[in-house]
C-alpha positions as CSV (number, residue, x, y, z in Angstrom):
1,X,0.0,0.0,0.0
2,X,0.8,3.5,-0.2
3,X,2.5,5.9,3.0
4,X,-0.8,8.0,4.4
5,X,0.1,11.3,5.4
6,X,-1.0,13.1,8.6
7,X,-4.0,14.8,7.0
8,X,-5.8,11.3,6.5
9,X,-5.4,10.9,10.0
10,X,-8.6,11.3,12.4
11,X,-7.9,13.0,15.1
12,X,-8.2,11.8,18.5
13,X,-11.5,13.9,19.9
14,X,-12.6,11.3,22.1
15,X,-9.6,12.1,24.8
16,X,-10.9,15.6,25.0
17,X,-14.2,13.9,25.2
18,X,-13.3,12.0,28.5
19,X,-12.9,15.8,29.6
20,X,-8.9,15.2,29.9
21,X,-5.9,17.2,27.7
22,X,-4.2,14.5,25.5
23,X,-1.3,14.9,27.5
24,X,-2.6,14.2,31.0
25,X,-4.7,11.1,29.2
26,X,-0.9,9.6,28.5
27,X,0.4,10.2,32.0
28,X,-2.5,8.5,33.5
29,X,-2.1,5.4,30.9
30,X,1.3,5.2,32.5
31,X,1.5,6.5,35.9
32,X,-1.0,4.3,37.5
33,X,-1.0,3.6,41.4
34,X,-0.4,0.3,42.1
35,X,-3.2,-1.1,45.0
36,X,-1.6,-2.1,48.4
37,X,-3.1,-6.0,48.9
38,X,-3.6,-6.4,52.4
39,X,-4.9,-10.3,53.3
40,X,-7.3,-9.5,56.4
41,X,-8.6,-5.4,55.6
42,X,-10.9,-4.3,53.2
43,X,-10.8,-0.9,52.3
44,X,-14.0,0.9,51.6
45,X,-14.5,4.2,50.2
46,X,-17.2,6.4,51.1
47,X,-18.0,9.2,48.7
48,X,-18.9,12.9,49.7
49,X,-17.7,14.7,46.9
50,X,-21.3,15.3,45.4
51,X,-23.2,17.0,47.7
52,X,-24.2,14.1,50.0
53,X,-24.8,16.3,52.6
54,X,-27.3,18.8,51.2
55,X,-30.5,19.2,52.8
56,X,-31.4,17.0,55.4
57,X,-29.1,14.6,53.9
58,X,-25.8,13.4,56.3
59,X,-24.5,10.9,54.1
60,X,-21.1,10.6,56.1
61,X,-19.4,8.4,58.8
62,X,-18.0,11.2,60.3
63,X,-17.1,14.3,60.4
64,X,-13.1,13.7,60.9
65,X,-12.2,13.4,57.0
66,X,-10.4,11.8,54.9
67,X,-9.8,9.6,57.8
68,X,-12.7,8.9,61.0
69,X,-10.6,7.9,63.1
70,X,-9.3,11.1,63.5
71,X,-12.9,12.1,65.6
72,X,-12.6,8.8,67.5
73,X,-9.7,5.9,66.9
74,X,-11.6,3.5,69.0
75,X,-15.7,4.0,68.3
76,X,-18.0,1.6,70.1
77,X,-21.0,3.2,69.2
78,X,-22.7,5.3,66.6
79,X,-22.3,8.7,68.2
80,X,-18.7,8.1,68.6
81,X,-18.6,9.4,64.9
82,X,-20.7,12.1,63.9
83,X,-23.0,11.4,60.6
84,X,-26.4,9.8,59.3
85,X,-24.0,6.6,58.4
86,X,-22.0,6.8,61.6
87,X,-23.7,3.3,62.8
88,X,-22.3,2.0,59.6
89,X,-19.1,2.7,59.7
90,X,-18.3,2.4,63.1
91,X,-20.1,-1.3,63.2
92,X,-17.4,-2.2,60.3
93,X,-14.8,-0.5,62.2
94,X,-15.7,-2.3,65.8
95,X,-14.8,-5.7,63.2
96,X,-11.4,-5.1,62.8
97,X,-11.4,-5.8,59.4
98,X,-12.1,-3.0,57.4
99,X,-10.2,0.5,56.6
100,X,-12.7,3.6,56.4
101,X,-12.4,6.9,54.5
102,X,-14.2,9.5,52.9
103,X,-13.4,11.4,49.6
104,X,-14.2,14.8,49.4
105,X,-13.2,15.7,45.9
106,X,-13.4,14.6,42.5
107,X,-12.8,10.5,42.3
108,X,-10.0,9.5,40.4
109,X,-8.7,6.2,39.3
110,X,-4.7,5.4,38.8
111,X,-3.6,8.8,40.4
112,X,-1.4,9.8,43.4
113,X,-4.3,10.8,45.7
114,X,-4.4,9.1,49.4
115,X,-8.5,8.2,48.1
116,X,-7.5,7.6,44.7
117,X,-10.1,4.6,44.1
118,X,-7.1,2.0,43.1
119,X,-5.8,2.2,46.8
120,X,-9.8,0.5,47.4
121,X,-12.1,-2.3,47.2
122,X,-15.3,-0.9,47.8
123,X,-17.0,2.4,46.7
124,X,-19.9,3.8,48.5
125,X,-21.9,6.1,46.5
126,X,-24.8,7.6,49.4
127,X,-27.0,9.0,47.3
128,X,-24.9,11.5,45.2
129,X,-26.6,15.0,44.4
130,X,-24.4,16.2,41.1
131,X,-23.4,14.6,38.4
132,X,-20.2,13.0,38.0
133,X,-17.7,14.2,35.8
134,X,-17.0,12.6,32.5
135,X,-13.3,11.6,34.3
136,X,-15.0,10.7,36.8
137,X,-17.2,8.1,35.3
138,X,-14.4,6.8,33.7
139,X,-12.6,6.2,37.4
140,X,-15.9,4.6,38.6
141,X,-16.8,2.2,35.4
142,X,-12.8,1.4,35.3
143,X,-12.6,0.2,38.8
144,X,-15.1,-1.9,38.6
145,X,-14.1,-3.5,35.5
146,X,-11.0,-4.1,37.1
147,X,-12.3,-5.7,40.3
148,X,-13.3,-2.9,42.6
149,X,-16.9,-3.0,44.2
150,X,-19.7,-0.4,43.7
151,X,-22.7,0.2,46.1
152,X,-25.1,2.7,45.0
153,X,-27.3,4.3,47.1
154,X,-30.2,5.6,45.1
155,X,-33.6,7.9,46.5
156,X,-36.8,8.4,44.9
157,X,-37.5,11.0,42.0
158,X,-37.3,14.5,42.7
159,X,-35.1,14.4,45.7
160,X,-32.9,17.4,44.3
161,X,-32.0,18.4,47.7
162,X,-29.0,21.0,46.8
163,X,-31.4,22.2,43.6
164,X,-29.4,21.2,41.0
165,X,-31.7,20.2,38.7
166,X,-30.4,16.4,39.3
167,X,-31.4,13.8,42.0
168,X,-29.8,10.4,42.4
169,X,-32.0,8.5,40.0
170,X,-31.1,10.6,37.2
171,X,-27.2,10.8,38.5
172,X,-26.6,6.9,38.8
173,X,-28.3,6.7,35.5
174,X,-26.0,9.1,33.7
175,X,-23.3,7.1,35.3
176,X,-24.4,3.8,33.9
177,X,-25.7,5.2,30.6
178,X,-23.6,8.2,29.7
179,X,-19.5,6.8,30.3
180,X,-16.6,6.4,27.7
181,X,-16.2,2.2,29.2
182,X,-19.3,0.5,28.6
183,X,-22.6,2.3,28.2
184,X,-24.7,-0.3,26.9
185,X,-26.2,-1.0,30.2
186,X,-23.4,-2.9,31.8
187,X,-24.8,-3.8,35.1
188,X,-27.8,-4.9,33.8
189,X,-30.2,-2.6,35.3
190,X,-31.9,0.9,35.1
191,X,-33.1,2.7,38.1
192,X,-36.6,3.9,37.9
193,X,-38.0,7.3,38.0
194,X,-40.8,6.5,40.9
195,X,-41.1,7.7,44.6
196,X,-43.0,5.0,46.7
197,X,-43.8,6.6,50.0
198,X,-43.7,3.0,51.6
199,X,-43.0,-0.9,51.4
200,X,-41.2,-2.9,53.4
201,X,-39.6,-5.1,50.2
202,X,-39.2,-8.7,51.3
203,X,-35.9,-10.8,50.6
204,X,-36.1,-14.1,47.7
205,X,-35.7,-17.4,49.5
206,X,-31.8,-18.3,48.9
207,X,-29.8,-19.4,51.5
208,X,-27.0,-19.5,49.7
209,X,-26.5,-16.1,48.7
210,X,-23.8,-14.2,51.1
211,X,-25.9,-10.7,50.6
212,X,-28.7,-12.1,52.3
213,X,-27.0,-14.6,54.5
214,X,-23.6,-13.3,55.8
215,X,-21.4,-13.0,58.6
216,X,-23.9,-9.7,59.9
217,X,-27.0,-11.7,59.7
218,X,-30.3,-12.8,57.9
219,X,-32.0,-10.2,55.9
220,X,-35.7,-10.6,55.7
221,X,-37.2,-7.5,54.8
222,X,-35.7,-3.7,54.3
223,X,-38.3,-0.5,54.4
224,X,-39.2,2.8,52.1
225,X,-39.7,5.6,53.6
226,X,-39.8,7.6,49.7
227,X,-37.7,5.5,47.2
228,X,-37.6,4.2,44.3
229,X,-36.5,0.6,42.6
230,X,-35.3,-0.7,39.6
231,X,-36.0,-3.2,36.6
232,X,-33.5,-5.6,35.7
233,X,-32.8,-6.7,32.4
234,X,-30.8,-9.9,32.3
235,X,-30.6,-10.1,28.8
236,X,-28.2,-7.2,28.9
237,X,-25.9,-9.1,32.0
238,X,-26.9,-11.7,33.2
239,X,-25.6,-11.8,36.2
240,X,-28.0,-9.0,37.7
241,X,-29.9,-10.5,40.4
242,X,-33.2,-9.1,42.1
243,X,-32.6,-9.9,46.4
244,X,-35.4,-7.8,47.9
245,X,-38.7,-6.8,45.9
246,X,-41.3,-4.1,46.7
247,X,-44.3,-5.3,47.6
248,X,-46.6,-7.7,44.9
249,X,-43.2,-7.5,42.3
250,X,-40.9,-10.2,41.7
251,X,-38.6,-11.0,38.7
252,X,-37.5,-8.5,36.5
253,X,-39.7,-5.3,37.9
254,X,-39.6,-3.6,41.4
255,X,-36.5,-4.8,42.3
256,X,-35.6,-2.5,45.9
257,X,-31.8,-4.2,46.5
258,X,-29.9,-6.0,44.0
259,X,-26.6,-7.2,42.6
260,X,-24.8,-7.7,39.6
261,X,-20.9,-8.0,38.6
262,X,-19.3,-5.7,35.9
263,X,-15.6,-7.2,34.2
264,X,-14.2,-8.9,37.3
265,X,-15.7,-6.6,39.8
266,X,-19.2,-6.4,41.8
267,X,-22.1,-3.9,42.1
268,X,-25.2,-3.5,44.4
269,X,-27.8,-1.2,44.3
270,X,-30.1,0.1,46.9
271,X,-33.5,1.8,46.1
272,X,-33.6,4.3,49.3
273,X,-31.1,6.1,51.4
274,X,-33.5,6.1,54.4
275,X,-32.4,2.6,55.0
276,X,-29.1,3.6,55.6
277,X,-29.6,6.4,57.8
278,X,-29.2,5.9,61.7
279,X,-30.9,8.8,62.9
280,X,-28.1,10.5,64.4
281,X,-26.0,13.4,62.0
282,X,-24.9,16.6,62.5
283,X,-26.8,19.3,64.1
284,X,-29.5,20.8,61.9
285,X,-30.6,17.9,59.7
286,X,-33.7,16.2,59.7
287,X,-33.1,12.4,60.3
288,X,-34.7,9.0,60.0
289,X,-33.8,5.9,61.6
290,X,-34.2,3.2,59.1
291,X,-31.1,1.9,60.5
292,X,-32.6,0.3,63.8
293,X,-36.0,0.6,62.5
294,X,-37.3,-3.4,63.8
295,X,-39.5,-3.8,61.1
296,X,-36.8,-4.5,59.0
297,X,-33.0,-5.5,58.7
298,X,-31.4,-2.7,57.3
299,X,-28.3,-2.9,59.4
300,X,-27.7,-6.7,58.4
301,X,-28.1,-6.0,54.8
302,X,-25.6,-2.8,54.6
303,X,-23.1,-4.9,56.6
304,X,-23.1,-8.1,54.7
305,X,-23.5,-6.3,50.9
306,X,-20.2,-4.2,52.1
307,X,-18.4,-7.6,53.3
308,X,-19.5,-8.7,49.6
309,X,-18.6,-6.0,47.3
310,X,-15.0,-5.7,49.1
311,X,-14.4,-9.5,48.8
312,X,-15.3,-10.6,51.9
313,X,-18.4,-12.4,51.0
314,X,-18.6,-16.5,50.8
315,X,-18.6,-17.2,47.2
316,X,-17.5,-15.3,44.2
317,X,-15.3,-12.9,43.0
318,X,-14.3,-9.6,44.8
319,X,-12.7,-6.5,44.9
320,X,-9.3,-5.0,44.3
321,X,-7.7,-6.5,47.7
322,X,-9.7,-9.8,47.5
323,X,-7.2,-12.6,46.3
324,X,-10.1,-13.8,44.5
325,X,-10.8,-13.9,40.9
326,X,-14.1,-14.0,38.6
327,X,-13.5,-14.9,35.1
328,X,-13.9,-11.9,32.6
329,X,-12.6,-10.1,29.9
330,X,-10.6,-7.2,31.4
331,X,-9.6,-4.5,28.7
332,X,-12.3,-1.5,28.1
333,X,-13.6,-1.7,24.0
334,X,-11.2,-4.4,23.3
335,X,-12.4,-4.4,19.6
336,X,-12.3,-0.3,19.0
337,X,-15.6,-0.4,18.4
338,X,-16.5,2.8,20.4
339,X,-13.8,5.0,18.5
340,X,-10.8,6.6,20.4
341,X,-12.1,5.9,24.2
342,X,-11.3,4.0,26.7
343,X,-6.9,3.4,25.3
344,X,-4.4,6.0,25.5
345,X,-3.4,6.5,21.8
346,X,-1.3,8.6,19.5
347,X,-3.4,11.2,17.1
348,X,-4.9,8.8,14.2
349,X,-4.1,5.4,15.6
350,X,-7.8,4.5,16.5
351,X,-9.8,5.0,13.2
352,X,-11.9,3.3,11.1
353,X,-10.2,4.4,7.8
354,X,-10.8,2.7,4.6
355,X,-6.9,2.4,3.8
356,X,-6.6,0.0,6.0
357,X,-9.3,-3.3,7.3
358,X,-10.9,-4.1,10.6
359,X,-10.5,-7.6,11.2
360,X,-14.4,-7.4,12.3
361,X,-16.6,-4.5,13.0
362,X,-15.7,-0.8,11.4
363,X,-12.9,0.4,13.9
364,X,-9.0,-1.1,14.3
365,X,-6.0,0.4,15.6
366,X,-3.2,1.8,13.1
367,X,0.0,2.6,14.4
368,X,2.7,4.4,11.5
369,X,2.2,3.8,7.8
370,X,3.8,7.2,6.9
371,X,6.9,6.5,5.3
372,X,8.7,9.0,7.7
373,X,10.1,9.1,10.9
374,X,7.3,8.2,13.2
375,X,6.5,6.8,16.6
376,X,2.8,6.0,17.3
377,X,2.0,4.6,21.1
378,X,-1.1,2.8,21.6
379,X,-1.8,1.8,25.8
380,X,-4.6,1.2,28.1
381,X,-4.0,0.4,32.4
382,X,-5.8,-2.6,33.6
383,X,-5.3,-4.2,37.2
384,X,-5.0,-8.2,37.3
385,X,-7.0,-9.7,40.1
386,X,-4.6,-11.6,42.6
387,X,-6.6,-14.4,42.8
388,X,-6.3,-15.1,38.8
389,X,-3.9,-18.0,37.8
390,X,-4.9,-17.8,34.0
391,X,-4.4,-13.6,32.2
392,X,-3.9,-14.3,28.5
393,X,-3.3,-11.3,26.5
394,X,-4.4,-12.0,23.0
395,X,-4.9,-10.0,19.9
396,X,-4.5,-9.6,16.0
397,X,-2.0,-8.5,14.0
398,X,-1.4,-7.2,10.5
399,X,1.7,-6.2,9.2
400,X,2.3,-4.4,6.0
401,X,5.3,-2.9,4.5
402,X,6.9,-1.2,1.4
403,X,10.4,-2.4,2.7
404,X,11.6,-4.8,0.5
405,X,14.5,-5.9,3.1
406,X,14.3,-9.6,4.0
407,X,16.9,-9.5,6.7
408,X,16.8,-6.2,8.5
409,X,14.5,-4.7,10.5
410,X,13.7,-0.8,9.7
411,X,10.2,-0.7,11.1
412,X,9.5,-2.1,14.8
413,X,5.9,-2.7,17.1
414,X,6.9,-3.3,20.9
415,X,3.9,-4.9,23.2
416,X,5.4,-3.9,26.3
417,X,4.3,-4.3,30.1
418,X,4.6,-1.3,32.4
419,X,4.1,-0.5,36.0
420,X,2.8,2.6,37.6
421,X,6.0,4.6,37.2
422,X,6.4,4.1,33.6
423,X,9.1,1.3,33.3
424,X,9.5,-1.3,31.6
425,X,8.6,-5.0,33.4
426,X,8.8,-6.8,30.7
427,X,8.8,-6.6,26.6
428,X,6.0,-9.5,25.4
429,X,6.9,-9.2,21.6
430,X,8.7,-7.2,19.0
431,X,7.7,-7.7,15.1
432,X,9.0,-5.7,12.7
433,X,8.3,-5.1,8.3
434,X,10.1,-9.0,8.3
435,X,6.6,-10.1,9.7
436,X,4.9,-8.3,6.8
437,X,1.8,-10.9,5.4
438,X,-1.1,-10.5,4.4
439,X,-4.3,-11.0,7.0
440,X,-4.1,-10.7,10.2
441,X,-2.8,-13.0,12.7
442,X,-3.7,-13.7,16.5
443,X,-0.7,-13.4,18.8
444,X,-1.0,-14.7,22.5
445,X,0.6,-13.9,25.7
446,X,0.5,-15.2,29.2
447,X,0.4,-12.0,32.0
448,X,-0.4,-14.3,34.7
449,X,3.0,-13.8,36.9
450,X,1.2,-9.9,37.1
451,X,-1.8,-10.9,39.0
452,X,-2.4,-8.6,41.9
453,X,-1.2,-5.8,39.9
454,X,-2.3,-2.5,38.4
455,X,-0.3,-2.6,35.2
456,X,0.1,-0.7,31.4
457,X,0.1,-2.4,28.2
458,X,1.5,-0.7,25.5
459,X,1.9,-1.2,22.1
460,X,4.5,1.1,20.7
461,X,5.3,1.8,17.0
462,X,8.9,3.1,15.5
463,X,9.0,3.9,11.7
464,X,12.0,4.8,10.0
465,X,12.6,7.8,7.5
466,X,11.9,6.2,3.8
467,X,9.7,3.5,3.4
468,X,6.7,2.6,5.1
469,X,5.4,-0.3,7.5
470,X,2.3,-0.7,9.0
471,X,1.7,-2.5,12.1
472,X,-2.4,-2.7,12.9
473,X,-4.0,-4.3,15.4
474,X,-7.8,-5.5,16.3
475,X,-9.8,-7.8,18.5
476,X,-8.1,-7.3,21.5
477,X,-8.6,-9.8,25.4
478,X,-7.3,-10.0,28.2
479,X,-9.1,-13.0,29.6
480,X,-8.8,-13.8,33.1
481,X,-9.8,-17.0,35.4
């Protein structure tokens, strides 16, 4: 084929799209924290960067923050921390099992923050009041793909209680719906735009399942006091699972509390916040204790969906720290099908240009093909659950080339493995215009000795100053067991 030139090039809007500059998107392909894995503590994040305590709302553990200890480092009850979810946290805390802290700003994933989400397991989203950044979504969907756990904490329509013009329903929707990872419903579920002024939604009969049977308890029934549920659509992932119905519902519809598993990590959603709430909070709010409410078991089924999502549960897969591993295909739009989101690339490289094929769909990655002196980088961070034995990298490679050398090698592709500081851990492969044929060929790699690790693959293309070589790749996994 011909060289292309850099005006047949499509630019690469989508990084600007993910609300980054193309420059900070490479650093965070490359500079990625790597998650401490500690065997006995799980690490749960609770979120009040999006106006969780607006209103009447006190969606904290306490007021000491990042950290609650730093109000009490030995709670035995509730009031020892000051906040709506103080029974919450300090119940985990009395356990000796878990670490506890709050973010207060913008959620980030593979940064150098102390609540960066990759020093995690668990992600508590209390009923957030503003919409999450596009960055942000990308943190929160990425996490999860990569074995983190997400609990959302939903309310019923209309509660805009900072005025915003957004309540929680709409919020965790956008998330879910409106991300550059997966938008096409990836847990399975949408939240619905109702508010039932009261229910006391009854569990399913399965004694097997840790949510509902855990180290915290039995959970028989939970309560709404103004919420909402969902509907689940299994076709879309099935592993969403309905645990506690509103009244006269049952399989796909009304579903108050379920659970569902995104890439390798886990996700539960809650239809109320008043659940969660223990009555106690800083002065000036207007509480309800749904907590300790007797009618229900509020309290068991906070406790044991926590111990789930973090890795804690009895069966399963888990989060970040778990040392457990659900089978799943780990990189985010492995086939380029959504355009230039999701990798790290250089200007051009993800395009669906007619000079070149996709080996299916429309979209492929081309790194070089210029004829000049070129270097093209093409990279996307993804953590490798420590519990997985099998992590085989796999995907497709065409190599075409005006060089007509059939001993040296102008024209080079590196697939490279990097850790969170940028260097080098190992190089998997290096092909070169001698590999020039025509189709593409699948080329496989084993990653398991990185299990437990946040790491960078990188595909990185050097052209020389005459002739050119294209290297172009497709139908990318990274399939973990």
């Amino acid at each position: 084929m011909l060289a292309r030139t850099r005006s047949r090039r499509r630019l690469a809007t989508a990084v600007a799209a993910f609300g980054l500059l193309t420059a900070a998107a490479a650093a965070q392909a490359t500079v990625v924290a790597t998650p401490a894995h500690a065997a006995t503590t799980h690490r749960v994040l609770f979120d009040d960067g999006h106006a969780e305590e607006a209103g009447n709302a006190d969606w904290i553990i306490s007021t000491s923050k990042p950290d609650p200890l730093g109000e009490d480092s030995s709670p035995s009850v509730e009031t020892d921390w000051t906040g709506a979810l103080s029974s919450w946290g300090v119940a985990l805390q009395k356990t000796g099992s878990y670490s506890l802290k709050t973010a207060t700003g913008a959620l980030t994933y593979g940064g150098s923050s102390a609540t960066d989400l990759s020093n995690f397991d668990t992600l508590v989203l209390p009923e957030p009041n503003t919409l999450f950044t596009t960055a942000e979504k990308t943190a929160i969907m990425t996490f999860v793909k990569n074995g983190g756990g997400l609990f959302m904490i939903s309310d019923h329509t209309g509660a805009d209680r900072n005025n915003d013009g957004e309540d929680a329903v709409e919020i965790l929707n956008d998330l879910m719906t409106n991300n550059s990872v997966d938008s096409t419903d990836p847990f399975g579920f949408s939240i619905d735009s109702l508010n039932i002024s009261s229910d006391h939604p009854a569990a399913i009969s399965d004694s097997s399942d840790p949510v509902l049977h855990g180290a915290f308890g039995t959970v028989t029934k939970s309560l709404v006091a103004n919420g909402t549920t969902a509907t689940l659509k299994p076709s879309d992932n099935s592993s969403v699972k309905g645990l506690l119905y509103r009244t006269g519902y049952s399989g796909n519809t009304g579903a108050f509390f379920l659970t569902s598993t995104f890439g390798s990590g886990r996700v539960a959603f809650w239809g109320d916040s008043s659940p969660i709430d223990d009555g106690t909070g800083q002065s000036g709010n207007t509480l309800y204790d749904g907590w300790n409410d007797s009618s229900a078991t509020n309290a068991a089924l906070a406790l044991n969906a926590t111990a789930w999502l973090a890795g804690a549960g009895s069966s399963g897969g888990g989060g970040g720290g778990s040392g457990t591993c659900t089978a799943a295909q780990l990189l985010g739009n492995n086939g380029f099908e959504s355009g230039n989101t999701t990798w790290s690339a250089s200007s051009g490289v993800v395009t669906n240009s007619s000079s070149e094929s996709a080996r299916t769909g429309s979209y492929y990655a081309w790194l070089d093909g210029y004829g000049t002196a070129t270097t093209d980088t093409l990279s996307q961070s993804v953590t490798i659950p420590s519990g997985c034995t099998t992590a085989a990298l796999s995907f497709y490679l065409h190599v075409d080339t005006a060089e007509t050398s059939t001993s040296t090698a102008y024209d080079t592709l590196k697939v490279q493995v990097l850790n969170s500081s940028g260097t080098v851990l190992g190089t998997l492969a290096t092909y070169s215009n001698l590999n020039a044929a025509s189709g593409y060929t699948q080329r496989s790699f084993s990653l398991a000795s990185y299990a437990g690790q946040t790491v960078t693959l990188k595909f990185t293309g050097t052209e020389g100053s005459t002739l050119q070589t294209s290297f172009v790749i497709d139908d990318t996994a990274l399939n973990v067991s």
